[in-house]
VEXLUM-774504 format. One record per residue (C-alpha): residue number from 1; y negated, z, x negated. Coordinates in steps of 0.1 Angstrom, whole numbers, plus 5000, padded with zeros to 4 digits. Layout:
NODE   num     c2     c3     c1
NODE   NUM      Y      Z      X
...
This chain:
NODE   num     c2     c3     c1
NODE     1   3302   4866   0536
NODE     2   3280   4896   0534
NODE     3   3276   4901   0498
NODE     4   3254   4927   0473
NODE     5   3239   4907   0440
NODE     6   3210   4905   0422
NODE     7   3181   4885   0428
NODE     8   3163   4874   0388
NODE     9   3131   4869   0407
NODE    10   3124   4899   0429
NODE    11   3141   4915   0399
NODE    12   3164   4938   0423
NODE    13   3197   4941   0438
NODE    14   3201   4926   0472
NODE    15   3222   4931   0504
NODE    16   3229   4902   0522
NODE    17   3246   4913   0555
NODE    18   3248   4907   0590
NODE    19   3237   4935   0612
NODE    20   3254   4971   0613
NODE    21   3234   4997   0621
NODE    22   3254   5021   0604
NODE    23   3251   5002   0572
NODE    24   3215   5000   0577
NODE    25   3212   5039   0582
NODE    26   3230   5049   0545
NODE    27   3212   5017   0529
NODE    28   3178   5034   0542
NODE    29   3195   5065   0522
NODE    30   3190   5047   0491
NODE    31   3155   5052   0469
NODE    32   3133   5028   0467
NODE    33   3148   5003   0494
NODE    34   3130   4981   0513
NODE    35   3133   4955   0541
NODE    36   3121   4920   0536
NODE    37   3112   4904   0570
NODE    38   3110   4871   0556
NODE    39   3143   4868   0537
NODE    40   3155   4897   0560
NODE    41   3178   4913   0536
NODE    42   3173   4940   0516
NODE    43   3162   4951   0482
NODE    44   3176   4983   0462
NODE    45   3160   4994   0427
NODE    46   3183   4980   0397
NODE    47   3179   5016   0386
NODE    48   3203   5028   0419
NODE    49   3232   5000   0414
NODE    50   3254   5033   0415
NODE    51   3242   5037   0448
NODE    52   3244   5003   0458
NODE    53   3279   4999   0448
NODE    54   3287   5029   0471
NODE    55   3275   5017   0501
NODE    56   3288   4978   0495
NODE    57   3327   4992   0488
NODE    58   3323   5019   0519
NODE    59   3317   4986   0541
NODE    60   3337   4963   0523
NODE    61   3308   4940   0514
NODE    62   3316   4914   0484
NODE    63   3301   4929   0452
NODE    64   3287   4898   0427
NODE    65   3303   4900   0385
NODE    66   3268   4903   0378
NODE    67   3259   4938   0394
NODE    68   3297   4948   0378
NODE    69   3282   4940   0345
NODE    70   3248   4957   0355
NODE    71   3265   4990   0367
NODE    72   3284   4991   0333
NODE    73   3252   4989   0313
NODE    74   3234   5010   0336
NODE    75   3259   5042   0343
NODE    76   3252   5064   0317
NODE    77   3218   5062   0314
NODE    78   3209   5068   0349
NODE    79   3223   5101   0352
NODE    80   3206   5113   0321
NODE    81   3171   5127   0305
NODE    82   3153   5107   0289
NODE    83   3151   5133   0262
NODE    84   3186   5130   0255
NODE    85   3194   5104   0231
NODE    86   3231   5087   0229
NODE    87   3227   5094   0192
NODE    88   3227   5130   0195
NODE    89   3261   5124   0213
NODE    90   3273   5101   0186
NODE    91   3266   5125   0159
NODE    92   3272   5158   0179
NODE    93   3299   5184   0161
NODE    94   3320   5204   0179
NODE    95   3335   5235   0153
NODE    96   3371   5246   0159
NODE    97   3379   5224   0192
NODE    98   3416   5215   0189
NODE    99   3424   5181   0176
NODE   100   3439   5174   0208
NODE   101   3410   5173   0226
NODE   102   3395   5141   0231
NODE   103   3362   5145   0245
NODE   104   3352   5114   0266
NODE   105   3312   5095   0258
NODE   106   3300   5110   0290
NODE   107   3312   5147   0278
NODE   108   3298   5141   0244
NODE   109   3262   5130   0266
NODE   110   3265   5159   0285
NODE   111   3274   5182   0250
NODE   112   3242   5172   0232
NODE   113   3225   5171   0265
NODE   114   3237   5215   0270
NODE   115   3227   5223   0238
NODE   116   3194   5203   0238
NODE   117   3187   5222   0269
NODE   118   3200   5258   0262
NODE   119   3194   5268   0299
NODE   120   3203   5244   0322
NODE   121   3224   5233   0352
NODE   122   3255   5215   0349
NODE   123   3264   5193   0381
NODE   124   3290   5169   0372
NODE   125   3312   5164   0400
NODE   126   3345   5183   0401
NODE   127   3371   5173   0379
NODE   128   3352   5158   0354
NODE   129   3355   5184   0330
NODE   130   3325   5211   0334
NODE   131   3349   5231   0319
NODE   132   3352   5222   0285
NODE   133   3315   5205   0285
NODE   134   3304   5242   0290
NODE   135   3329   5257   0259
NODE   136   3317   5225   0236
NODE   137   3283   5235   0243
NODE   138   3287   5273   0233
NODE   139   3309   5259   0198
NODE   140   3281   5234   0190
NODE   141   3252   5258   0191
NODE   142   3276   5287   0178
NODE   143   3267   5311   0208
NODE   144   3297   5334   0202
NODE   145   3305   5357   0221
NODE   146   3305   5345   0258
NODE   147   3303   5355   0292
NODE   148   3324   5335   0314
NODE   149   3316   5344   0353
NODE   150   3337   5329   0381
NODE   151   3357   5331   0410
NODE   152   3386   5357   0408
NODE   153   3413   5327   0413
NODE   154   3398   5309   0385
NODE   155   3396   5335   0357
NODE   156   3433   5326   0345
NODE   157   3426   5294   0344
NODE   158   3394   5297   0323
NODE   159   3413   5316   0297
NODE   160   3445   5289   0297
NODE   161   3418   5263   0289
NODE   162   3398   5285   0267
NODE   163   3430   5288   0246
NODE   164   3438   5254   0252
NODE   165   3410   5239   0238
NODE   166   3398   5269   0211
NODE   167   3428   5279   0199
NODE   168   3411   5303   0171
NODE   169   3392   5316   0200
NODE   170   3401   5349   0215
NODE   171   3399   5349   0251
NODE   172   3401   5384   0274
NODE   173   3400   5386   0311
NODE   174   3384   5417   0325
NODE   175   3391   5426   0366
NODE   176   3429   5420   0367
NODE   177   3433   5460   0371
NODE   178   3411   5491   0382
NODE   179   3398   5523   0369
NODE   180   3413   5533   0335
NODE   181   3428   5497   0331
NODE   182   3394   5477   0338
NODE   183   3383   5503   0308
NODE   184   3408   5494   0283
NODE   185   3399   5457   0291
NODE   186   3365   5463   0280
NODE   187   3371   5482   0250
NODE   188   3398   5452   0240
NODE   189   3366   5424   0249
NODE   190   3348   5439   0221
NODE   191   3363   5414   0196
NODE   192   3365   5388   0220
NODE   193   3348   5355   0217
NODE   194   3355   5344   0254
NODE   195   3351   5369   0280
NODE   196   3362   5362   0318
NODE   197   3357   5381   0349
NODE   198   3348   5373   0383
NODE   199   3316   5376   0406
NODE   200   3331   5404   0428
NODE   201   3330   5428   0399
NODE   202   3297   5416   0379
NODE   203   3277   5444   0394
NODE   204   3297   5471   0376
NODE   205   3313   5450   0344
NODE   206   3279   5433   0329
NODE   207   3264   5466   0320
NODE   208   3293   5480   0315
NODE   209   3301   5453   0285
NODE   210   3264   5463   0273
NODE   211   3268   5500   0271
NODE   212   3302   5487   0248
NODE   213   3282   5476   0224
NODE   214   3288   5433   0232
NODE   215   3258   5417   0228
NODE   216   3267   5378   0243
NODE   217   3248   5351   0235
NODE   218   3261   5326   0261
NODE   219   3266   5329   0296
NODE   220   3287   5308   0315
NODE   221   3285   5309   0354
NODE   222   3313   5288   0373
NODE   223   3308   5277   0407
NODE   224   3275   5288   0405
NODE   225   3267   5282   0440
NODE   226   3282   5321   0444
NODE   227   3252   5337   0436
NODE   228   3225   5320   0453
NODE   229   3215   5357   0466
NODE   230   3196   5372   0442
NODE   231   3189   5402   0460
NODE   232   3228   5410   0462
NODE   233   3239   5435   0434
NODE   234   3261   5407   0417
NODE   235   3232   5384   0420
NODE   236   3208   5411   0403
NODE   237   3234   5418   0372
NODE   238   3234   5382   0367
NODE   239   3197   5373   0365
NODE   240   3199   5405   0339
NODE   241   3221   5394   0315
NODE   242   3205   5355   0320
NODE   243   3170   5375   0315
NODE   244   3177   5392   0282
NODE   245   3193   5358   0270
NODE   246   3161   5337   0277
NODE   247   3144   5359   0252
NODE   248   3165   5345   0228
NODE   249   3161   5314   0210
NODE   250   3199   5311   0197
NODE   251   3217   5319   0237
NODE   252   3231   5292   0261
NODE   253   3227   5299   0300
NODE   254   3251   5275   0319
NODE   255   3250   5272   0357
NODE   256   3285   5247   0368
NODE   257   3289   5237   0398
NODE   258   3299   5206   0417
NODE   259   3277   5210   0445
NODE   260   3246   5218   0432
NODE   261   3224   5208   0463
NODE   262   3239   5228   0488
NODE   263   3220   5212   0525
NODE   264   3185   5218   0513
NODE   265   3160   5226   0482
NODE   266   3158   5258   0485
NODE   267   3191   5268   0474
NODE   268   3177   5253   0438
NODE   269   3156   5281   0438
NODE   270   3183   5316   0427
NODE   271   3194   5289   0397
NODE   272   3162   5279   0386
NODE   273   3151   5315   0387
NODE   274   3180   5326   0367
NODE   275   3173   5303   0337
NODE   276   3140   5315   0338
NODE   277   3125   5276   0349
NODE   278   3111   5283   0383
NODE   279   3075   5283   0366
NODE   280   3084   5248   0356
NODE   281   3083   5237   0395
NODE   282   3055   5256   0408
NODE   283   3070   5290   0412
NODE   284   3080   5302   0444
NODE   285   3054   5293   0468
NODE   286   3048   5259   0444
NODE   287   3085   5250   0448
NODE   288   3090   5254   0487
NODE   289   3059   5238   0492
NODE   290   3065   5208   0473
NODE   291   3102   5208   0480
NODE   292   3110   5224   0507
NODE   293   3086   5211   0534
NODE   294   3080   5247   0539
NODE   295   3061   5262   0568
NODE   296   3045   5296   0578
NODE   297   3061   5304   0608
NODE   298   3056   5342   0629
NODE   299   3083   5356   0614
NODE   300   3078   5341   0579
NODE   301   3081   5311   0558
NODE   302   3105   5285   0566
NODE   303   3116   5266   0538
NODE   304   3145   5251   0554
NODE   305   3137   5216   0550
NODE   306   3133   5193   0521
NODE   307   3101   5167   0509
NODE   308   3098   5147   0479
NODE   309   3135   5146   0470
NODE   310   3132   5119   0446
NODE   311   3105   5138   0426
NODE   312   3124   5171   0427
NODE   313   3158   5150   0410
NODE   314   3139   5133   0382
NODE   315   3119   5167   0374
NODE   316   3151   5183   0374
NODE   317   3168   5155   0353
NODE   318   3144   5158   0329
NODE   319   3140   5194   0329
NODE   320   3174   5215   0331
NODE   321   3198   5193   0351
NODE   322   3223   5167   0346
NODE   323   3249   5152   0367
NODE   324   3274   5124   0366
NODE   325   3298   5115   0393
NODE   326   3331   5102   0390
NODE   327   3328   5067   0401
NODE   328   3301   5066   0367
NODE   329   3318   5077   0343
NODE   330   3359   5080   0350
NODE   331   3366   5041   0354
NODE   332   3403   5046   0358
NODE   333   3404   5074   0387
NODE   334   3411   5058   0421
NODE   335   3389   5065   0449
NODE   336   3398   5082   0476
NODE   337   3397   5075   0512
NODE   338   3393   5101   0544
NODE   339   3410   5090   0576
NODE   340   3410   5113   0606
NODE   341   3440   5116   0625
NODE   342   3434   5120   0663
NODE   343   3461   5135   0676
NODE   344   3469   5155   0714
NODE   345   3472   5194   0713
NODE   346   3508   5203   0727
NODE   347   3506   5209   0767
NODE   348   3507   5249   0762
NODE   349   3482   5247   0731
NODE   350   3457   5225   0753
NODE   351   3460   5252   0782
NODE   352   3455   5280   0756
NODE   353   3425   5262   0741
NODE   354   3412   5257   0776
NODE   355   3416   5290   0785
NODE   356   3394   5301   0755
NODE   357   3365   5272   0762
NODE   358   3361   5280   0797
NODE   359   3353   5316   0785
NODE   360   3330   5311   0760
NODE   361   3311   5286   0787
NODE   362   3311   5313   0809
NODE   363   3298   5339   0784
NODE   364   3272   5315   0772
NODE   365   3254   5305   0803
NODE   366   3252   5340   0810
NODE   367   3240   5355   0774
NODE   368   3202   5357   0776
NODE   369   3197   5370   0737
NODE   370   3200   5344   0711
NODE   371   3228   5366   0690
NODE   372   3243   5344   0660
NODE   373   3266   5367   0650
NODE   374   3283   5372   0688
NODE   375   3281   5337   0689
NODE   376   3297   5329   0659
NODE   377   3325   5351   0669
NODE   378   3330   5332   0698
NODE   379   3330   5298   0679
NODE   380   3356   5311   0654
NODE   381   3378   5321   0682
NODE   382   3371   5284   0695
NODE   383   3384   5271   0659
NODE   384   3411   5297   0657
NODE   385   3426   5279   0690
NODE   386   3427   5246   0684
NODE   387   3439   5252   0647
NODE   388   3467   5275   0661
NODE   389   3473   5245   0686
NODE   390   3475   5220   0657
NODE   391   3499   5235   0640
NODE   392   3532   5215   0650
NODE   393   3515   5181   0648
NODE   394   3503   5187   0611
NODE   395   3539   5201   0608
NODE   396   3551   5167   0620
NODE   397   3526   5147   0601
NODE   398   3534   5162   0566
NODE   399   3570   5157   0574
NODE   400   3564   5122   0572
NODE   401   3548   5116   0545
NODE   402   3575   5140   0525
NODE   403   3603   5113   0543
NODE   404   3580   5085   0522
NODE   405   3587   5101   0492
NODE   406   3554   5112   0483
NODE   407   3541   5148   0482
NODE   408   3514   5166   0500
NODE   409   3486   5193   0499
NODE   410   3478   5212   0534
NODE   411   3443   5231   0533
NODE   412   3443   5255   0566
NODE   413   3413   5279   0572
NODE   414   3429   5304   0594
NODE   415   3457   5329   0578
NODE   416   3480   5330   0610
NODE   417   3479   5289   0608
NODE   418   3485   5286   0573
NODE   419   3516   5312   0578
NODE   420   3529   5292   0608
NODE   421   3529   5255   0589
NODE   422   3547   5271   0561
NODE   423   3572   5285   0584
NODE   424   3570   5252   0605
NODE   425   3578   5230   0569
NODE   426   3601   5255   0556
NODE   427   3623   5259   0588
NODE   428   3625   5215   0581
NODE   429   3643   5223   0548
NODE   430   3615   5210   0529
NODE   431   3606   5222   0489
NODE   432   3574   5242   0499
NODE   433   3554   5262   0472
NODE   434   3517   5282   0488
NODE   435   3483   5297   0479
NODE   436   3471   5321   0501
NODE   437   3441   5348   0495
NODE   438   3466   5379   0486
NODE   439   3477   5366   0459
NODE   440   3471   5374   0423
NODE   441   3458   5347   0399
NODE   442   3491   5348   0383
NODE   443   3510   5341   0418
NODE   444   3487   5311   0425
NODE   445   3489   5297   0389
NODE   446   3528   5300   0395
NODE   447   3524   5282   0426
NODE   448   3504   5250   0414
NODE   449   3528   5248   0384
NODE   450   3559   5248   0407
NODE   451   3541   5224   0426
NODE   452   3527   5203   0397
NODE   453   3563   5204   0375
NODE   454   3580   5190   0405
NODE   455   3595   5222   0422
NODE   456   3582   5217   0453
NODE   457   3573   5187   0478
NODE   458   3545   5205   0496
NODE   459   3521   5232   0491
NODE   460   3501   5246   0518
NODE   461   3470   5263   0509
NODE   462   3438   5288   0516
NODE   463   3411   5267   0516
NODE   464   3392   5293   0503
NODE   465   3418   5308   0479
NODE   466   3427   5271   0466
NODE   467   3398   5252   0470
NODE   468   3383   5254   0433
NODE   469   3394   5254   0402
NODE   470   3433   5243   0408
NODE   471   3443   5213   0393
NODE   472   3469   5196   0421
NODE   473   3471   5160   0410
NODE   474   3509   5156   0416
NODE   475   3497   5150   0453
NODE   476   3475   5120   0461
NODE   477   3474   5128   0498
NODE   478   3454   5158   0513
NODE   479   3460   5169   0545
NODE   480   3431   5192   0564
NODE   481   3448   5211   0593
NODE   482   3413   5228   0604
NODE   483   3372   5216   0599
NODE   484   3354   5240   0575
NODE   485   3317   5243   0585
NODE   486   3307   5225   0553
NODE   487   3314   5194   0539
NODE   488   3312   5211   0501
NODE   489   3345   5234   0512
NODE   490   3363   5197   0520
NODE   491   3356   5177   0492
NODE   492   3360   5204   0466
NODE   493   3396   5212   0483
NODE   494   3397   5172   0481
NODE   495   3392   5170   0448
NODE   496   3424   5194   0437
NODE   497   3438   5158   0441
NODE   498   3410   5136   0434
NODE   499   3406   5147   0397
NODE   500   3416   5138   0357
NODE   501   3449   5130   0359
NODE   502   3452   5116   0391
NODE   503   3467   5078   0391
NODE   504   3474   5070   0425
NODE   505   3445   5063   0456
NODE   506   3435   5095   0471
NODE   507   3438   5092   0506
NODE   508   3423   5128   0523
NODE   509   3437   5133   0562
NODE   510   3417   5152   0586
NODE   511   3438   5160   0614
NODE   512   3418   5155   0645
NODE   513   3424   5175   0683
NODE   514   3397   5149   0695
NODE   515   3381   5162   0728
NODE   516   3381   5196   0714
NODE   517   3358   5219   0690
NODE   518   3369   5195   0658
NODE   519   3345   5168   0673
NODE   520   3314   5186   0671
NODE   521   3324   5206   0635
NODE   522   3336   5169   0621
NODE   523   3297   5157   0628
NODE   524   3284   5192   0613
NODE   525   3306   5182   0579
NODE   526   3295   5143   0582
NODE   527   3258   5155   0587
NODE   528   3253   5179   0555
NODE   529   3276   5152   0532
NODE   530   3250   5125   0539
NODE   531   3222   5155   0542
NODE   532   3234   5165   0510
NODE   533   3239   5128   0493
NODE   534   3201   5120   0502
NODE   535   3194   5151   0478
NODE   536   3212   5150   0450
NODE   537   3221   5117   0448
NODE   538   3259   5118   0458
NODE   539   3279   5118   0488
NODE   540   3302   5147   0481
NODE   541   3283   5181   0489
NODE   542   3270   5200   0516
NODE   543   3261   5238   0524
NODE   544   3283   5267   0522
NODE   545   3269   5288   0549
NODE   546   3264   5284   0585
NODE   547   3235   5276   0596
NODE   548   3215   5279   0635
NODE   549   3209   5243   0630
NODE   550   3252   5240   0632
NODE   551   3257   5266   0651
NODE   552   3236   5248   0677
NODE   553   3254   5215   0672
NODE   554   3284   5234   0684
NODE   555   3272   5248   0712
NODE   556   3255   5218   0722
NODE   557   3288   5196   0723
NODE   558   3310   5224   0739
NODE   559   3276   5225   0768
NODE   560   3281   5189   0770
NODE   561   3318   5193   0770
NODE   562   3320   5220   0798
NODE   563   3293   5200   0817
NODE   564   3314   5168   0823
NODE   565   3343   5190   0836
NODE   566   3322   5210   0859
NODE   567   3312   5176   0872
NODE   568   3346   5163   0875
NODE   569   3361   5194   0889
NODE   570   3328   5189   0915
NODE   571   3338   5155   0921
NODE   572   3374   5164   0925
NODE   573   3365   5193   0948
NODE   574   3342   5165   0969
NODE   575   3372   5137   0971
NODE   576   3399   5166   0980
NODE   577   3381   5178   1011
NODE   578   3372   5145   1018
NODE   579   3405   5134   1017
NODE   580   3418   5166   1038
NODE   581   3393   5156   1068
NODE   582   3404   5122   1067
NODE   583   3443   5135   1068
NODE   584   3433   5160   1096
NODE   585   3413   5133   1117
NODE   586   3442   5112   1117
NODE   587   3466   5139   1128
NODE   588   3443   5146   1153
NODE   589   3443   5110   1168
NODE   590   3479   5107   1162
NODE   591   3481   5141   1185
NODE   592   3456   5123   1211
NODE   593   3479   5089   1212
NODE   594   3510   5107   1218
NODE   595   3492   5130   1246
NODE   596   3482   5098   1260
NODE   597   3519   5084   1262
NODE   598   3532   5112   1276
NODE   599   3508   5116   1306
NODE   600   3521   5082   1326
NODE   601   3556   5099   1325
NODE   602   3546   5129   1339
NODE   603   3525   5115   1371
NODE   604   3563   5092   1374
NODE   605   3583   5120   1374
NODE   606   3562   5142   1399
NODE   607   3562   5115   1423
NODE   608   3604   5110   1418
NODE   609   3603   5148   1425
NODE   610   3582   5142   1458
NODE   611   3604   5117   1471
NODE   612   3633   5137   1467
């Protein structure tokens, strides 16, 4: 039985397994591995039994009490600084949060860990409560007023939990109206203690709060991942406000997000800035160079890549960064499982799709200029096809699981094929509630609690819109109609199930037109999720942008793609005019056999004629 335990002499865990190379590949994943030839097994660090455990319940391999026990002992230390002391959580008080709120040991950690800290990055995974960590943090250090910046679709949700948990807390939300309105919101914020607003309108609304007269002494930046562009105008207002705070002693600087190692170091780099700790690794040129693997190319530096991962994570962990997944600190939420579901595009929806391949093929062996941005195009029309051509099989699939009595979430990328599964579950007489981009935060709030309050059996979502933030835990199955580029787009729309509250398995369906587009962007999302868990430490993140390297993956497997059916239509071509001569040589000697028959008759009949 292949088994993980722990070997008192070597002093480490051990996999005892047969051989799977696959196994082998995500054990290499692991720090500190190594292979013994002699015992040939391998041996894994005590200090990564979190990882261990990962890779021993992903392949089903028997996990020993005694690494149970050792995981217990070991889970909340390994994700923290050594600077932070459990006592400091222990002792840590929290003015004017609600009685009601029961902050669990590893939120009380990351608390006293925040306020220790005062600038740093908060990476728990999603939905284990950045949320309130970040408004504990600002109560215990009494950094009244602050900033809260965040997507547009989560502002009414910051201010429900603001309330929530701080009920003597005034919360205001600025951006829910324009010109004079957006005024009057800022003149009310002056006596607020919480103040939300989105990214889109930081530019214009941080000075704007300034030249009122609020002087914040916390900022809060949700989703954080939003503003790795520094050079972009929201990015710039940002790293102002974050720069007059880190000339304070008494300010907070919080950066949440659930995916803080987005594909490669470098995206470290607008965070670290912001909290003024780049110095810390180097500075610029010090940080690529140790990180980043970077290299001076002709057209610049390229600091694409990554180097000395392990370094950069316990730097970080002991500098400005902590993060705790859910499998080490929530005991009692499930796991949850992804299963893709191969399925056959409808007869018209394959010839459509077809139709569409064949001309990119054709554009591409012809396109001599290496143009991303026409090329992209292209590939979006690609995944604009096959989604539109999976529309009536996710339609059938959800329908199912609605008949089993359980409820669903749908995540589509494109507009026209969220519309059409809507239709498509609606014209089924099924209870459907939906989240699309249009809508106001109070129209997708209105949604999820129609969904959540048991209104409705299905809600079919903008990945984008509804990705973040939402809390969907009446649904433990989530279905994916279309691939995102990114595996950090999946698992944080997974995780609108797979959060606090959820008490059933997870199970996540990808629905899967295999021979199609979704083959080559499924390996683009498994790539950057284990890119992704080799840097930070987790499985669950991965880019959110688009990068050559994918859109070259693409092209690669439609080449191979179009390729094979060039040879078979070549090979089909060959056996069809084949097959033609063969059929036209045997008429031919048919036509010879029966001229042959018929000349004996003639020569008899002549002769009959003669003698006559």
């Amino acid at each position: 039985m292949d088994t993980l335990t722990f070997d008192p002499i070597r002093k480490s865990l051990v996999f005892k397994t047969g051989y799977d190379p696959d196994l082998v590949e995500d054990i290499k994943s692991i720090p500190g591995r190594l292979w013994n030839k002699y015992s040939r097994d391998w041996t894994v660090p005590t200090t990564e039994v979190a990882a261990a455990i990962r890779v021993a319940r992903e392949y089903g391999i028997h996990i020993t009490d005694e690494v149970m026990a050792m995981s217990g002992k070991l889970k909340e230390a390994h994700e923290l600084s050594a600077a932070v002391a459990h006592e400091a959580a222990d002792n840590i008080t929290i003015p004017g949060l609600s009685d009601k709120a029961q902050l669990r040991p590893y939120q009380k950690v990351g608390v006293a860990y925040l306020a220790s800290k005062r600038r740093a990055i908060l990476a728990d995974e999603m939905g284990t409560g950045k949320t309130l960590q970040s408004l504990c943090t600002v109560a215990a250090t009494n950094a009244w007023p602050a900033v809260v910046v965040c997507p547009a679709s989560l502002r009414i949700n910051w201010q429900r939990e603001a309330q929530q948990w701080f009920p003597d807390k005034k919360a205001a939300v600025i951006g829910l109206g324009g010109g004079k309105k957006r005024d009057q919101e800022i003149l009310n914020a002056k006596d607020a203690d919480i103040i939300i607003l989105n990214y889109d309108i930081a530019k214009d609304v941080l000075p704007a709060l300034q030249d009122a007269g609020i002087e914040p002494k916390a900022l809060i930046c949700d989703e954080a991942h939003y503003v790795k562009d520094l050079k972009s105008q929201r990015g710039m207002a940002i790293q102002d406000m974050a720069h007059d705070l880190t000339q304070r002693r008494d300010s907070v600087v919080i950066l949440a997000t659930g995916t803080p190692v987005i594909n490669r170091p470098a995206d470290l780099i607008a965070p670290l800035k912001i909290m003024g700790n780049l110095n810390e690794f180097g500075g610029w040129k010090g940080f690529v160079t140790r990180y980043c693997n970077a290299k001076q190319t002709r057209w610049g530096w390229d600091i694409s890549g990554a180097s000395n991962i392990r370094e950069l994570e316990q730097k970080l962990r002991a500098t400005c960064y902590i993060r705790r997944t859910k499998d080490q600190v929530l005991q009692e939420l499930p796991d949850k499982q992804r299963t893709a579901v191969e399925i056959t595009l409808p007869p018209a929806a394959l010839k459509a799709y077809a139709d569409v391949e064949r001309e990119f093929a054709s554009w591409y062996r012809g396109f001599t200029d290496d143009n991303s941005a026409e090329t992209l195009r292209r590939i979006t029309a690609l995944r604009q096809a096959v989604g539109q051509g999976k529309i009536e099989p996710t339609i059938s699939f959800v329908k199912d699981i609605v008949d089993t009595g359980e409820k669903a979430i749908v995540f589509a990328i494109h507009k026209e094929v969220q519309d059409a599964i809507l239709n498509g579950l609606r014209a089924e007489q099924l209870r459907v509630a939906s989240i699309t981009g249009e809508m106001e935060s109070e129209q997708r709030q209105a949604a999820v609690d129609r969904f959540q309050y048991g209104q409705a059996d299905v809600i079919v979502c903008s990945q984008k819109a509804a990705g973040t933030g939402l809390t969907l835990t009446a649904a433990s199955n989530v279905v994916f109609a279309e691939y995102d580029w990114t595996a950090a787009s999946h698992d944080q729309a997974e995780d609108r199930a797979h959060r606090l509250g959820q008490k059933n398995a997870v199970n996540v369906w990808y629905i899967h037109a295999a021979g199609t587009i979704d083959d080559a962007m499924a390996q683009t999302v498994e790539y950057k999720r284990k890119i992704a868990h080799r840097v930070a430490g987790d499985r669950d993140a991965g880019d959110l942008e688009t990068s050559r390297e994918d859109i070259a993956r693409v092209l690669a497997s439609i080449a191979s793609r179009q390729g094979g059916l060039e040879k078979e239509k070549k090979k089909a071509k060959i056996d069809n005019e084949q097959q033609q001569k063969a059929e036209q040589q045997k008429a031919e000697m048919q036509q010879d056999a029966e001229a042959e028959k018929e000349k004996p008759r003639s020569r008899a009949r002549v002769s009959a004629e003669l003698e006559l």
